[in-house]
N, C-alpha and C positions, 0 to 999 in steps of 0.2 A: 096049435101053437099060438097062433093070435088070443085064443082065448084067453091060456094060460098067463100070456102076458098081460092082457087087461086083469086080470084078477092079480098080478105080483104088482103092477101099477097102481089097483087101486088101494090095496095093501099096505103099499110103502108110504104112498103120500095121503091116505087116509089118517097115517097117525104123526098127531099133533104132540111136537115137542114144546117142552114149555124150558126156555132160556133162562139162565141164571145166570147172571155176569156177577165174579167176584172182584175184589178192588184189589189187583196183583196176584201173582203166583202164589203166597204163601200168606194170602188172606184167613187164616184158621179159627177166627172169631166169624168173620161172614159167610163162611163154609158152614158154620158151628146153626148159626143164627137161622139160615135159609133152608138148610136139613131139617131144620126139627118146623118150620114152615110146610116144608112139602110132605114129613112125615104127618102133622095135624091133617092135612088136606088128600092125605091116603094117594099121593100120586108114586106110581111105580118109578123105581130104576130105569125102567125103557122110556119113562114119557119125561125124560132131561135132560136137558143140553147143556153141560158145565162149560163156560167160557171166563177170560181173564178181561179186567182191563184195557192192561195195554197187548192184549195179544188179538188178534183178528181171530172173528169166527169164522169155521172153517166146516161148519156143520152143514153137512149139503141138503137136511129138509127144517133149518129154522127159518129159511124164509118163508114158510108156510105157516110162521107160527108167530105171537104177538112177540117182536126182540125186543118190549122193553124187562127191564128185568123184576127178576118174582121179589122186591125187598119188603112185601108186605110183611108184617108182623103177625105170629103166628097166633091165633084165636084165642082170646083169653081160658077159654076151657079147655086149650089144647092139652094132653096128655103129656108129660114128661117123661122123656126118653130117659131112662136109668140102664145106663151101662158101666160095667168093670170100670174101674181107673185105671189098669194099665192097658186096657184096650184104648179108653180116649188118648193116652201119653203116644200111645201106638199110632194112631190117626195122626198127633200134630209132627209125629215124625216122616210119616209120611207122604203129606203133603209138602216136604220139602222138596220130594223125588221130581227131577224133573220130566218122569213119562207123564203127559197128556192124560192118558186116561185115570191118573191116582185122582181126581174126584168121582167120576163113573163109581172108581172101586171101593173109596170108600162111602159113598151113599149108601149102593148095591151092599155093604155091610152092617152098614146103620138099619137099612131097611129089612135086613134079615134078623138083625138083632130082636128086633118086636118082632118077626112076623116067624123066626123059629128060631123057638127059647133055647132048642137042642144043639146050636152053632155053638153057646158060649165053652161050650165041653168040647167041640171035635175039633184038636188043633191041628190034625189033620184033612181040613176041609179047605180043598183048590184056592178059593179068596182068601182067607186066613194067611197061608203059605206064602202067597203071590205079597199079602202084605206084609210079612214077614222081609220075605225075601229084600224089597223096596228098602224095611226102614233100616236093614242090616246095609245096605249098600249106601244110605244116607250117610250113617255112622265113622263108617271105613272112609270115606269121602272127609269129615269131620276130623278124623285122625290125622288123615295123611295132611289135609292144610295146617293143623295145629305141627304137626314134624316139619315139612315142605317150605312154608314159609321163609323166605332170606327177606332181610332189610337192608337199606342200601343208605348211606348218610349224605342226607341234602342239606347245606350251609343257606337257609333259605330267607328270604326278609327277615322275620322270627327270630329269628337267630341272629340275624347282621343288627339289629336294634337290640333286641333282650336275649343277650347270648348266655344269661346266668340261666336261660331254660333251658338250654341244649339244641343240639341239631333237629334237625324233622329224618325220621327212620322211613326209607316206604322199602314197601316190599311190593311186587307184580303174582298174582297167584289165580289159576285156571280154575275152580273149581266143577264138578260136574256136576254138582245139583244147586238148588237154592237154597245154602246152606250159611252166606255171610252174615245177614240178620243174625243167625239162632248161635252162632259160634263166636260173635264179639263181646258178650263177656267172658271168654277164655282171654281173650287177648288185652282186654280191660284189666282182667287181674294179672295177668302176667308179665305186663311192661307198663304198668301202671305209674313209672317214675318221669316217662320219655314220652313224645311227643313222637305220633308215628300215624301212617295211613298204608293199609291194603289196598290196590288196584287191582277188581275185577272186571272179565269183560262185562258181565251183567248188573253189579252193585259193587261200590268201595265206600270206606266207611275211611275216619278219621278220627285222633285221638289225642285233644290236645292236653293233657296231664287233669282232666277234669272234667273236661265234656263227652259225648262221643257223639259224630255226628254222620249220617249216612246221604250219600251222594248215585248220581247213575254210575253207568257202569266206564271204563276208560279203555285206553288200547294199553299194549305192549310199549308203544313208544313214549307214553310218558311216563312210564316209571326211569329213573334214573341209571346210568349207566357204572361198569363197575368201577370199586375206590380200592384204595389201598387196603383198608380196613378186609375187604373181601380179598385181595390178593396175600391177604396174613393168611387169611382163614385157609386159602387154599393150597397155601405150604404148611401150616397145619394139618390139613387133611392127606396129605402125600406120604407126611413123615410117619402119622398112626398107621397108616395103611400095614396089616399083616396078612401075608399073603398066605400060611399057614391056616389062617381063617375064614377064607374065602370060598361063602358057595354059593356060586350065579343063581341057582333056582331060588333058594331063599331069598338073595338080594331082591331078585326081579319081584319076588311075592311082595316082599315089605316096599320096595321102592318100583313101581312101575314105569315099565318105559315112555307112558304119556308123561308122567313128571321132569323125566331126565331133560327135555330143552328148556327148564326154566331153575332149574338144580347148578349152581355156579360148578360144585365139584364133580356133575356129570360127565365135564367134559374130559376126566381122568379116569373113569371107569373100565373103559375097555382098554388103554393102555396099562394099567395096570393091571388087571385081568389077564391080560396077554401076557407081561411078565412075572406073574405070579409065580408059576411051575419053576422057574428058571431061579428065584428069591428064593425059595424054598427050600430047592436043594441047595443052595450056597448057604442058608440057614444051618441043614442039616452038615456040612461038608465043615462046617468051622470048628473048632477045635474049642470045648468047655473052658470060660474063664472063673476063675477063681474072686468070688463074691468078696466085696470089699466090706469091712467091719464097720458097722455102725458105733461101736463105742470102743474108745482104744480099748488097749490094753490095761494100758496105771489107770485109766478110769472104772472099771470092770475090776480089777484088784480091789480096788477101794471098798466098790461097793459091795464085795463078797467078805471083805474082814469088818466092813461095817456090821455086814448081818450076822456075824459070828460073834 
């Protein structure tokens, strides 16, 4: 027994990790840069330790190993990595994901790409799937903050001196990956009149009708509290409400219940839900009204002896 463990001992700590610190989570240019560095210098997937920034390393054999990080430049004669373009498009989506290991996985992909030619054909090969799977849950994450998002109107300096700009819009919004970077120009083009800022916990950005600027990340309490403006909205949403069309499994698909505490009109969900059955049949129990006419009658004369 003693032996064995000297020998899993000298095993583990005989091999030297070589450190790679990227400059933030969604570094995809210095990811891009230090890949094709470790690919010239033929170091394996097993012999590297992806680390960020601002995240602490957490590698329990880099201190065995030199932590400063590999930014050398890759060999002028190094070989050029030629891969598909929608497998790169796939990588910088990826790297959005926030599991830990999506650098591990995509090196370990990169590094198969040259070393077997026959991956770029099996789409069903375990890493392929696995990245799949990541940039598919990026996406969905991309969606639901482009639907999700509520703004809230703040009368803020800005607006008390140059009020021919408008109000400042924020909105507060959770998302689960590292997705704010990559998705503010959706919201560039899409309130591109108005002055507005996202608060996430991790990064919030801002948009003052021409710049865009990006900040750390903020709490829940400084987004603004609700206005009128949201109390419209939410007797709006009461009054569409058809209970007829109501099916919880699909809501909960499209709207998930992590969203619902930051959703203004979540908080009417399950009351109406519960009196759905009840609207229903008092739908079905009313008695057919008699559809009112869009054009009179002498109007509708006219135009039928006009056509004659």
């Amino acid at each position: 027994m003693g032996v064995m463990n000297d020998l899993l001992t000298t095993d583990l700590f005989g091999h030297m990790l070589r450190p790679v610190t990227l400059q933030g989570p969604t570094d995809f240019e210095g990811f891009r840069r230090m890949a094709r560095a470790l690919l010239a210098q033929q170091v394996p997937p097993s012999g590297v330790s992806w680390h960020c920034s601002d995240t602490r390393a957490q590698d329990l054999f880099a201190g065995s190993a030199d932590t400063s990080p590999t930014d050398a430049p890759p060999p002028q004669n190094a070989p050029v990595v030629s891969v598909p373009p929608d497998f790169m498009a796939l990588l910088q989506t990826v790297i959005l994901h926030r599991d830990p290991g999506r650098f591990d996985l995509m090196y370990r992909l990169l590094w198969r790409m040259v070393h077997e030619p026959s991956l770029r054909h099996d789409p069903l090969d375990a890493d392929r799937v696995l990245a799949g799977q990541m940039a598919q849950a990026v996406r969905r994450d991309m969606h639901k903050m482009k639907a999700f998002v509520r703004f809230r109107t703040v009368q803020d300096d800005t607006f008390r001196t140059h009020p021919e700009g408008g109000p400042l819009h924020v909105a507060w919004f959770e998302p689960e990956h590292h997705i704010v970077e990559a998705i503010a120009p959706f919201f560039t083009r899409r309130f591109t009149q108005m002055r507005w800022a996202i608060l996430t916990p991790e990064r919030s950005m801002d948009w003052n009708g021409a710049t865009l600027h990006f900040g750390p990340g903020a709490r829940k309490l400084d987004a603004p509290e609700a206005d009128a403006g949201e109390q419209l909205w939410l007797t709006y949403y009461q009054h569409i409400f058809n209970p007829a069309r109501l099916k919880l499994k699909m809501m909960q698909k499209e709207m998930p219940r992590r969203y619902w505490k930051n959703l203004p009109e979540a908080q009417f969900i399950s009351t109406l839900a519960g009196q759905a059955g009840e609207r229903h049949r008092g739908m079905v129990a009313q008695a057919p009204t008699t559809p009112r006419r869009r054009i009179p009658a002498q109007r509708k004369t006219t135009l039928h002896a006009a056509a004659a």
